[in-house]
C-alpha positions as CSV (number, residue, x, y, z in Angstrom):
1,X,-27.2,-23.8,4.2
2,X,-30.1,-24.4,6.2
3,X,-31.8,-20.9,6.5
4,X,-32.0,-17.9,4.6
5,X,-28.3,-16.4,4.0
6,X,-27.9,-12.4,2.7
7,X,-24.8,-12.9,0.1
8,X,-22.8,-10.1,-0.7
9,X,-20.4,-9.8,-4.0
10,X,-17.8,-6.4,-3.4
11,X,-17.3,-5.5,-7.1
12,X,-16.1,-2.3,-6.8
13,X,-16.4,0.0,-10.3
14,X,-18.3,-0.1,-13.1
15,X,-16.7,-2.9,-15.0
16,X,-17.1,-5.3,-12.2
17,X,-20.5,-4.0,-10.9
18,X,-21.4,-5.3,-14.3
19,X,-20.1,-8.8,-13.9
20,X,-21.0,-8.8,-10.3
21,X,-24.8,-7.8,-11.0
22,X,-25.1,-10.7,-13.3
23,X,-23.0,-13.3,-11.0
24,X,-25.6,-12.1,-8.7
25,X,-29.1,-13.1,-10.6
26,X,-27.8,-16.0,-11.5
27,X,-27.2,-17.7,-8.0
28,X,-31.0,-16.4,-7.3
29,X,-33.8,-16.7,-9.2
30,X,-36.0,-19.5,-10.1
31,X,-35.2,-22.9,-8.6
32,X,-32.1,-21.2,-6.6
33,X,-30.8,-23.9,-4.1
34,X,-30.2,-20.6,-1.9
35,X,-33.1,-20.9,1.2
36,X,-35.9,-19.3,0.6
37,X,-35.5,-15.5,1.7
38,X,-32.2,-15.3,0.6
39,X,-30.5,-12.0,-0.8
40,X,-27.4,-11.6,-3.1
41,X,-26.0,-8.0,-3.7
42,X,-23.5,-6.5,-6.0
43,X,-22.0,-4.0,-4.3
44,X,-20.2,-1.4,-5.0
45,X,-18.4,1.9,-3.1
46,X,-16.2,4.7,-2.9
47,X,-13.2,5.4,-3.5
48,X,-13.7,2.1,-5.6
49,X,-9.9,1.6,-5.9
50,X,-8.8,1.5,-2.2
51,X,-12.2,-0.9,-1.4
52,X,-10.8,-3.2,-4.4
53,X,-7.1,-3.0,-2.6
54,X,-9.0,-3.2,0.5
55,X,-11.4,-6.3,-0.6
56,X,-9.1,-9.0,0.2
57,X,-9.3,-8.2,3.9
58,X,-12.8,-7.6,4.1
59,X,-13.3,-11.4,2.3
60,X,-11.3,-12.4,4.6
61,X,-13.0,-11.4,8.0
62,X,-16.7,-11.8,6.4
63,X,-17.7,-8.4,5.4
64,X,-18.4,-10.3,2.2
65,X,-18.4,-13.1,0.7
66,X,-17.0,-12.4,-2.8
67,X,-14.2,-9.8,-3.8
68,X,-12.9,-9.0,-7.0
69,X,-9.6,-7.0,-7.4
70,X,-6.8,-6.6,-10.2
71,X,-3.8,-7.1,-11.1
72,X,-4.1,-10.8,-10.4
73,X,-0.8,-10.7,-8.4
74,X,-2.4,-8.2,-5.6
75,X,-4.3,-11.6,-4.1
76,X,-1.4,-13.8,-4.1
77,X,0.5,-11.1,-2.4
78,X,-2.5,-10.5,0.3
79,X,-2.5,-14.5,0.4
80,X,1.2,-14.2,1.3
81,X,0.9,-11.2,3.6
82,X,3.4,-9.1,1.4
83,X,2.9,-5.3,-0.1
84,X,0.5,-3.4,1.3
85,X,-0.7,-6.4,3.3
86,X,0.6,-6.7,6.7
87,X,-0.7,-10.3,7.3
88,X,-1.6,-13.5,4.8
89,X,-4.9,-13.9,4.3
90,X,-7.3,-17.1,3.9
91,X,-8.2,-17.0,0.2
92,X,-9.2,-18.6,-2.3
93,X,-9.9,-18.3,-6.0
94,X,-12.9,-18.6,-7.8
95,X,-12.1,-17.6,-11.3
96,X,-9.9,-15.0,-13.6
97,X,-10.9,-13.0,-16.3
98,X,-9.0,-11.8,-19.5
99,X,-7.5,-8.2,-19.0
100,X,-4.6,-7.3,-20.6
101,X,-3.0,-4.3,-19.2
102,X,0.3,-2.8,-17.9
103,X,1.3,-0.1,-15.5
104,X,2.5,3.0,-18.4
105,X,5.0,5.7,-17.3
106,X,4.6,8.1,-20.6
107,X,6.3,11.9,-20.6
108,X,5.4,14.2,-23.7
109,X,7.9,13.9,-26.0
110,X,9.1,17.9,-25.7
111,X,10.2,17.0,-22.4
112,X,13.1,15.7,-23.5
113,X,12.8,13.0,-21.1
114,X,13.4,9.2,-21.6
115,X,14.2,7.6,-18.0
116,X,13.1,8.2,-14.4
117,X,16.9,8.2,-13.6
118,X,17.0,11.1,-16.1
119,X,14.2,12.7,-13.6
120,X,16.0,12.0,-10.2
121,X,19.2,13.7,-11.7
122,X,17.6,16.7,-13.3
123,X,14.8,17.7,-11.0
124,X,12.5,18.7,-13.3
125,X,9.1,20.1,-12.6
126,X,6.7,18.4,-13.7
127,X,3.0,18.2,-14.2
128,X,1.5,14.3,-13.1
129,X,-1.2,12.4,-13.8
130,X,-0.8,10.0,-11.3
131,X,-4.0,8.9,-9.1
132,X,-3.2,10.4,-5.7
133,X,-3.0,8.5,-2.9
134,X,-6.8,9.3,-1.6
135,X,-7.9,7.0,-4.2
136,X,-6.0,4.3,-2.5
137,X,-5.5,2.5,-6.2
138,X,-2.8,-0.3,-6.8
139,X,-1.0,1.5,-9.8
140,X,-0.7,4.2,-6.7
141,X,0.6,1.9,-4.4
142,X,3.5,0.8,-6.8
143,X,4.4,4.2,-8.5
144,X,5.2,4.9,-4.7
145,X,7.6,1.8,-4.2
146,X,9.0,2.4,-8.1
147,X,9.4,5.8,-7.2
148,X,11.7,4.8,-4.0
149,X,13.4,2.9,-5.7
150,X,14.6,5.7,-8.1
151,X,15.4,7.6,-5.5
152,X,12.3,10.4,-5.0
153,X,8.9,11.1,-4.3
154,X,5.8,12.7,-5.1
155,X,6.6,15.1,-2.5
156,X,10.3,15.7,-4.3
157,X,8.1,16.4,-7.5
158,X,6.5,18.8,-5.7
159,X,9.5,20.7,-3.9
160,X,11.1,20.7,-7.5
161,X,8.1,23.0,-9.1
162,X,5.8,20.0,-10.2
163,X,2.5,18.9,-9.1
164,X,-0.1,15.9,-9.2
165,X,-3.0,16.7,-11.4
166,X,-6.5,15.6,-10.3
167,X,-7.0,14.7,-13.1
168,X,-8.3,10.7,-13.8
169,X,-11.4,10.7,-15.6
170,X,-14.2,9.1,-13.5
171,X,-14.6,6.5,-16.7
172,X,-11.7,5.9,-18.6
173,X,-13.3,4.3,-21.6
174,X,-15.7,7.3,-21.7
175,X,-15.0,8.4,-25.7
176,X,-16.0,11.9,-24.2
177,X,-13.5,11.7,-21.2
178,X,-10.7,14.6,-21.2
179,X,-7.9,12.1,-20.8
180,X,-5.6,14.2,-19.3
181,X,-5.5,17.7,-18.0
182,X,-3.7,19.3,-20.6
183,X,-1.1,21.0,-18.6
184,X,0.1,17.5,-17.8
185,X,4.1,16.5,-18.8
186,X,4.0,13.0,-17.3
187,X,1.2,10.2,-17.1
188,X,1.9,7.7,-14.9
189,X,-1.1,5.0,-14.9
190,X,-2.3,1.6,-15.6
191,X,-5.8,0.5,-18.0
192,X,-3.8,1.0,-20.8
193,X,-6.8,-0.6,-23.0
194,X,-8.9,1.8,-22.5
195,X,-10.1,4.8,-24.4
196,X,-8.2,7.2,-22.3
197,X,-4.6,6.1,-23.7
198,X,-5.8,5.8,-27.2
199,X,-6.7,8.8,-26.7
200,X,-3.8,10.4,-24.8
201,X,-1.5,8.9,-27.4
202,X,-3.2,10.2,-30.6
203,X,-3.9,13.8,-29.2
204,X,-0.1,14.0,-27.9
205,X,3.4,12.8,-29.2
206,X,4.4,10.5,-25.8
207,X,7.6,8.6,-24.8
208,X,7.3,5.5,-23.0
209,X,9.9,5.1,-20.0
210,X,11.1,2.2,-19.4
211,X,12.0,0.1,-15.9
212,X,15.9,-0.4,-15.5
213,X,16.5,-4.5,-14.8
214,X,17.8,-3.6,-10.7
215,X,14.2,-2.3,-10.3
216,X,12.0,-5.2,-12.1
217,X,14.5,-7.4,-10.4
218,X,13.0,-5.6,-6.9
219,X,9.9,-5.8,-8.1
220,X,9.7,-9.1,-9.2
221,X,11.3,-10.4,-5.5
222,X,8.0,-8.5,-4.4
223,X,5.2,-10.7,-6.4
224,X,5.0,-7.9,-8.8
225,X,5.9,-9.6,-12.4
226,X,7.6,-7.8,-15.2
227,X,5.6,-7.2,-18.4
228,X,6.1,-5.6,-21.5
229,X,4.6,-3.1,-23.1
230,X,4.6,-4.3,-27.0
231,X,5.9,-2.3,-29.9
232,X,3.2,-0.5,-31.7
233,X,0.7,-1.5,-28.7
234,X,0.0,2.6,-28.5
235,X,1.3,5.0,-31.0
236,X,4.7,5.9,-28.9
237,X,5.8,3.1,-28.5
238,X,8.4,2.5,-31.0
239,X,10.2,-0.7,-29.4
240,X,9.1,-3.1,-26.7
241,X,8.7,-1.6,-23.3
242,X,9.7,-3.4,-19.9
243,X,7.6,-2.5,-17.2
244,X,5.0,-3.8,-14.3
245,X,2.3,-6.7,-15.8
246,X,-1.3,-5.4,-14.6
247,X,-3.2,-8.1,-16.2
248,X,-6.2,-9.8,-14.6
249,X,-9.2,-9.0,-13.0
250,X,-10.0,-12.3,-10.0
251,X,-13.1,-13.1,-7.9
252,X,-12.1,-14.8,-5.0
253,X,-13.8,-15.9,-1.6
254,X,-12.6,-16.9,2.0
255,X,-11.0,-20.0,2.0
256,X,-13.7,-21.0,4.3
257,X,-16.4,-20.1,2.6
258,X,-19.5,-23.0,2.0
259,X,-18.6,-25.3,-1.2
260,X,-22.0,-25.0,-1.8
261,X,-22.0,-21.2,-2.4
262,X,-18.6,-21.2,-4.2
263,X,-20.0,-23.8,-6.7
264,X,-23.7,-21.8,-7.0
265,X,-21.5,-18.9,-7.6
266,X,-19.1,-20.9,-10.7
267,X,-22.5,-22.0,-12.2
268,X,-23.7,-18.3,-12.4
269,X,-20.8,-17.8,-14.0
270,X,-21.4,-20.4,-16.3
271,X,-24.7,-19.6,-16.9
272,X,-24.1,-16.0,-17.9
273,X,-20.6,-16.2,-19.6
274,X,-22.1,-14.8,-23.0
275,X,-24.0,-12.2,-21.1
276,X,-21.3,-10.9,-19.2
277,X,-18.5,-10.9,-22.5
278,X,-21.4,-9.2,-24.3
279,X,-21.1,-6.2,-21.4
280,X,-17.3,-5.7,-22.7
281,X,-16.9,-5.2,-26.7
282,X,-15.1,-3.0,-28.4
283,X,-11.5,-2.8,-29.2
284,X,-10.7,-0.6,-25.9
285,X,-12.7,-3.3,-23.9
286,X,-11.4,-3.3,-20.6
287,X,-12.4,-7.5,-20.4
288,X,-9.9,-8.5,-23.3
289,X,-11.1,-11.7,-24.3
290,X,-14.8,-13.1,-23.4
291,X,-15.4,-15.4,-20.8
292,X,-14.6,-19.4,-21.3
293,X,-15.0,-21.3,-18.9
294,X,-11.6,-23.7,-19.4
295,X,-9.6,-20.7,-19.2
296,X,-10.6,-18.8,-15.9
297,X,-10.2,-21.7,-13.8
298,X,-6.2,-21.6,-14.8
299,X,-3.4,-19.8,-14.3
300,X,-4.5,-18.4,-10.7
301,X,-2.6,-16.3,-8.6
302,X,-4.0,-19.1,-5.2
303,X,-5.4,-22.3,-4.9
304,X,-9.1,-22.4,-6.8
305,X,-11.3,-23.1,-3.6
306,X,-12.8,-26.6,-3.5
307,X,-16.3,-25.8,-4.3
308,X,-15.0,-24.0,-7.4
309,X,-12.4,-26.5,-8.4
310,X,-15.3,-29.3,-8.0
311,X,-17.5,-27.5,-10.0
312,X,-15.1,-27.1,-12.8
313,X,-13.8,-30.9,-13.0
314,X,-17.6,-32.0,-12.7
315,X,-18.0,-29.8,-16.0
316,X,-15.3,-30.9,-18.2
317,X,-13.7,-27.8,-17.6
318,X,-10.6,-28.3,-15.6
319,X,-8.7,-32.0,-16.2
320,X,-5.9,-33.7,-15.2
């Protein structure tokens, strides 16, 4: 990089503007080995969701030069060109951060309710949280397929008396958030860390639905994993759980991209680890584990680019 470059990080949300902001002082600064007159942004958007679904193609063709999105599994599958993306994309990993989370289809208890079969059949009408498909969000995307699969829609929900409640709360770890409008029946949702479904399931007796095997099995041939929601992880859930993993939160780059960059972005990273995991404490925090340095450069969705990977083997950090 010969002349002064304008680098631009799409963390969409609050918890990634707040990794992104600090990934972003750290590659400037003193002594930067960015040419003088350089820029770095964080940047964020709206709606955040659909820009983080979105990201992977904007990477791709340059908008940016860093994306983060989650689940994990949503860049593999825009690396593969499957899901909602039409076409693989060139990308590469940079690092993964701890975030420990499933995709939760809970129905108050009084409903009677304990399958989405069970819903198909009886046509109930029900009240949803659900984020509508505006917000262009993943855990939208797959209640849509999972939904399919069953054999309805939102748009059956709706002819059968029900509704979708607007209804997400613009911070989900807010401890003043309403978690729910309270004329809801169902909540259909993911961030199940997060203040909102502690709060949801202490306020309100829930039953957790589970996913019948035919439909992980579908999902699963589509890059979605299964996951499990752990008994006693929420009060409500009185035995283990089998639905959608939503773990992981990745910031990835064009496969392209400078090695230079990549690597000044890794030793940002590095240099702000502790100041970044101190940004996410708690025990709803939506970054489940703080940052270490030998753990985000594994178990990646794609490839680590080669800057990255160079910067991590020339640190001890990833070995043979």
């Amino acid at each position: 990089m010969d002349s002064a470059v304008d680098v631009r990080i799409l963390c969409p949300g609050q918890n990634w503007m707040a990794i992104g902001s600090l990934l972003a002082n750290g590659m400037g600064g003193y002594r930067s080995p960015l040419p003088d007159g350089s820029t770095i942004a964080a940047v964020t958007g709206t709606p955040p969701a659909r820009l983080g679904m979105d990201g992977p193609g904007l990477v791709a063709r340059g908008r940016y030069h860093f994306g983060i999105t989650t689940p994990t599994w949503a860049l593999r599958m825009a690396c593969e060109g499957k899901g909602p993306y039409r076409e693989p994309l060139p990308l590469r990993a940079v690092a993964g951060f701890a975030h420990d989370d499933r995709l939760a289809l809970a129905v108050r208890a009084e409903t009677g309710i304990t399958s989405l079969r069970q819903i198909a059949a009886a046509k109930p009408a029900l009240n949803v949280s659900m984020p509508g498909r505006e917000m262009g969000h993943p855990a939208r995307w797959v209640m849509d397929e999972i939904l399919g699969w069953y054999g309805f829609s939102q748009e059956d929900l709706e002819s059968w008396g029900g509704r979708l409640l607007d209804d997400r709360p613009r911070s989900q770890n807010s401890p003043d958030a309403v978690p729910a409008d309270p004329s809801f029946d169902a909540v259909f949702d993911e961030a199940i860390m997060t203040m909102r479904w502690r709060k949801l399931t202490t306020q309100y007796d829930l039953a957790f639905l589970p996913l019948d095997d035919d439909v992980l099995r579908r999902a699963t041939a589509m890059g979605m994993p299964a996951g499990v929601i752990e008994k006693g992880r929420l009060r409500g859930v009185e035995q283990d759980v089998p639905t959608i993993d939503f773990s992981g939160w990745v910031l990835y780059t064009a496969a392209d991209a400078p090695d230079e960059l990549v690597r000044l972005a890794v030793r940002a990273l590095d240099e702000q680890k502790d100041t970044i995991s101190g940004r996410f404490t708690g025990p709803t925090r939506p970054l489940t584990s703080p940052v270490d340095m030998r753990e985000v450069c594994r178990n990646l969705p794609v490839p680590l680019h080669p800057g990255a990977e160079a910067y991590y083997r020339d640190n001890g950090y990833l070995e043979d």
